[in-house]
N, C-alpha and C positions, 0 to 999 in steps of 0.2 A: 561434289559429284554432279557432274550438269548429266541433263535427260533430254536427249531429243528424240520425241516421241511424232512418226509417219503413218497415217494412215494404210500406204502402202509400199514396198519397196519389192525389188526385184528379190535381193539377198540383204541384212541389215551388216551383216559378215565385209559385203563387196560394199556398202553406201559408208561406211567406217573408215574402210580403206583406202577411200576415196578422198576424205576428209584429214586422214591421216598424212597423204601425199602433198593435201596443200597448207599443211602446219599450222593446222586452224585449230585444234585441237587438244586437250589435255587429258593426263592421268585420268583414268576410271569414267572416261566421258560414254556414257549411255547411246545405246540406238536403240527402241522400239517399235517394233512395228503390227500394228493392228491385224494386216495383210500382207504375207512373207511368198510369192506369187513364184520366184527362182530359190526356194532355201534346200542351201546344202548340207550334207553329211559325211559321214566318213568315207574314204574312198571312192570317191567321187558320186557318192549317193545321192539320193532328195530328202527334203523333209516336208512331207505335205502336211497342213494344218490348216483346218477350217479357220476362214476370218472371224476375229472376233472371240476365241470362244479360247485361244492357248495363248502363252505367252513363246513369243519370240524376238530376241533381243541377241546384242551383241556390248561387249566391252572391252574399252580401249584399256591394256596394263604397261604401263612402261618399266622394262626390266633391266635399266643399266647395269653393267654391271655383274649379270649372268650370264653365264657360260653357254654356249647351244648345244652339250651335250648334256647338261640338266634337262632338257624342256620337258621330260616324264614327271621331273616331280611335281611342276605347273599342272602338269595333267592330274595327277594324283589329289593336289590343294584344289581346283576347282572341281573333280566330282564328289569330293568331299565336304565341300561347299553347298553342291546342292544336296546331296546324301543327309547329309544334320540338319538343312532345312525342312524336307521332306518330314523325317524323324521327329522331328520337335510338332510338326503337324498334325503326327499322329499319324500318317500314309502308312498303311501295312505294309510287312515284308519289306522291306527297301535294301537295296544290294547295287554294287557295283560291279558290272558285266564289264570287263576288261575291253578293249582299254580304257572307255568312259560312258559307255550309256549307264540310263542309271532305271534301276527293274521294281516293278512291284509285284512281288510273286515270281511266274513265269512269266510278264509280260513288262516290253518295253516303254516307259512314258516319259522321258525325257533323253534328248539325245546332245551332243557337246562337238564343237569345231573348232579347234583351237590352229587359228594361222600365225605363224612365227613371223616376226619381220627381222633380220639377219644383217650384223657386219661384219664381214669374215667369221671366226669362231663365237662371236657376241651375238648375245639375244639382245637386241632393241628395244623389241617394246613385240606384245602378243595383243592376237585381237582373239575375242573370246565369244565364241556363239553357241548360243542357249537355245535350244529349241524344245518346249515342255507342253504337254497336254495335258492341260487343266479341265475343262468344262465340254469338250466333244465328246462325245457319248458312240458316236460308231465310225468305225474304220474299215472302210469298204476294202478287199482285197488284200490285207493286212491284220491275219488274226493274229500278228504275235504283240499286236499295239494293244495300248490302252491306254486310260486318264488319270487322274487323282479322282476327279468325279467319278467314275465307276468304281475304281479301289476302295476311295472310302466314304461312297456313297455321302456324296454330299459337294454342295456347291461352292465356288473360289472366287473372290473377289480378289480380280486381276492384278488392282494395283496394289492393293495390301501384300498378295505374293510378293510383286516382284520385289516391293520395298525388305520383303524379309530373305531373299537371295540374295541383292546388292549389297545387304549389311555382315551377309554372314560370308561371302564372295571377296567382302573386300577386307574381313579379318581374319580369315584362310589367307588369299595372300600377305598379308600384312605376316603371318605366323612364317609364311617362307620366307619373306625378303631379313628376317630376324634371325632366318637359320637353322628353325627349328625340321630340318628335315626328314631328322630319325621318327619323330614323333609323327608326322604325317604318312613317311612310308609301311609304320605300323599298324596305324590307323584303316588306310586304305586296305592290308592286306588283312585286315581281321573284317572288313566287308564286301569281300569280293565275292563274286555270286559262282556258283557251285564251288565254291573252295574247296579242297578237300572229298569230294564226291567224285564218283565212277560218272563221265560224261561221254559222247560222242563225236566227235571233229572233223572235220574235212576240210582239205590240202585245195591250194586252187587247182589242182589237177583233176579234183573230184576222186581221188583216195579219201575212203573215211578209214575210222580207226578208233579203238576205243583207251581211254587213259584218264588220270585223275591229276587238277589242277593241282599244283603246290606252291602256288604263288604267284608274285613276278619277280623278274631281275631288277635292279636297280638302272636299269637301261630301258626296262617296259617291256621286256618282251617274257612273253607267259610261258611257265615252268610247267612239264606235262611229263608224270610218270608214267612211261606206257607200258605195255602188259608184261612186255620181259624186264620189265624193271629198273630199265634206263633211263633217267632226266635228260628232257629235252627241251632248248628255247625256242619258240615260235615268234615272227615279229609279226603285227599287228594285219600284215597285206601275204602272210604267210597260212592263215588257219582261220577257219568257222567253228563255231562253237554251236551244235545241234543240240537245240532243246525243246 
């Protein structure tokens, strides 16, 4: 697993795939970056992190061989990846907010970007970005953030983390590329955060509505009993989840 580790990058997402373009690179090759100055999120969000103090990184997976109407269960294998890491830490409360932040409590501390690179129906190869708040302690304009450090009171030595993601990141997928897909999509759905709870949602039309998770589809898209008793599939750029 090589590591090339920058003091600063725009995005470590885009400086990967950059790299990836001029075939310089291999399987599980690392980007970290101390200062992530352009990091992105889901739908075309930001991810702001104080320099120095979170871990933000990106990694390269090459998935010959896969289908690109799998790419949820990657989704699935890498927040579960960091879910067990977190866990094993001892991080309270830890949950998977659909479709991959990953929550302590009611508060969000680590977030996931996962870019496909595509040949026709084939998954290529995925770049995998990590954006986790470890050691910053306040998030101006942002109270639904928080850290490990606040969670559980106490402080994180950066690179020891990250060594314990990459190991546990790269025998997550290692359990998909073997097949093991039931057993991850199970996994996942026994930590999804409000499972099974009465929650609040809103449509980007800004219709809310109230309903209770029962899962996801094997396609990623979230299963929502609503009040007259209907199951309904939401995809990822279809529904906010209020909490």
């Amino acid at each position: 697993m090589d590591i090339i580790k920058l003091d600063a990058t725009e995005s470590t997402n885009s400086y990967l795939k950059e790299l990836v373009k001029k075939n310089i690179v291999g399987d599980y090759t690392v980007v970290v970056a101390k200062n992530q100055t352009k990091g992105r999120g889901q739908m075309d969000g930001t991810w702001q992190s104080e320099p120095g103090k979170n871990l933000t990184f990106s990694v390269l997976k090459k998935m010959d061989g896969f289908s690109l109407d799998k790419h949820f269960i990657l989704n699935m294998s890498v927040s579960l990846a960091i879910y067990n890491s977190l866990e094993a830490l001892q991080v309270p409360r830890i949950k998977i907010k659909w479709p991959n932040d990953i929550m302590s409590g009611s508060y969000k501390i680590c977030g996931i970007l996962i870019e496909n690179i595509a040949s026709g129906s084939a998954l290529r190869a995925a770049i995998i970005g990590i954006g986790l708040n470890v050691n910053q302690v306040y998030f101006p304009g942002n109270p639904k953030a928080s850290s490990l450090k606040n969670q559980a009171q106490r402080e994180f030595d950066l690179d020891e983390l990250l060594f314990v993601l990459l190991q546990n990141l790269k025998s997550g997928l290692t359990n998909l590329e073997i097949g093991n897909s039931q057993a991850i999509y199970k996994e996942y759905q026994s930590n999804l955060f409000r499972n099974e709870v009465a929650s609040t949602f809103q449509t980007t039309n800004g219709v809310t509505f109230n309903g209770i998770i029962l899962g996801v589809s094997k396609e990623g898209k979230l299963l929502v009993k609503l009040e007259n008793d209907t199951l309904r599939q939401f995809d990822v750029k279809e529904l906010k989840l209020l909490f």
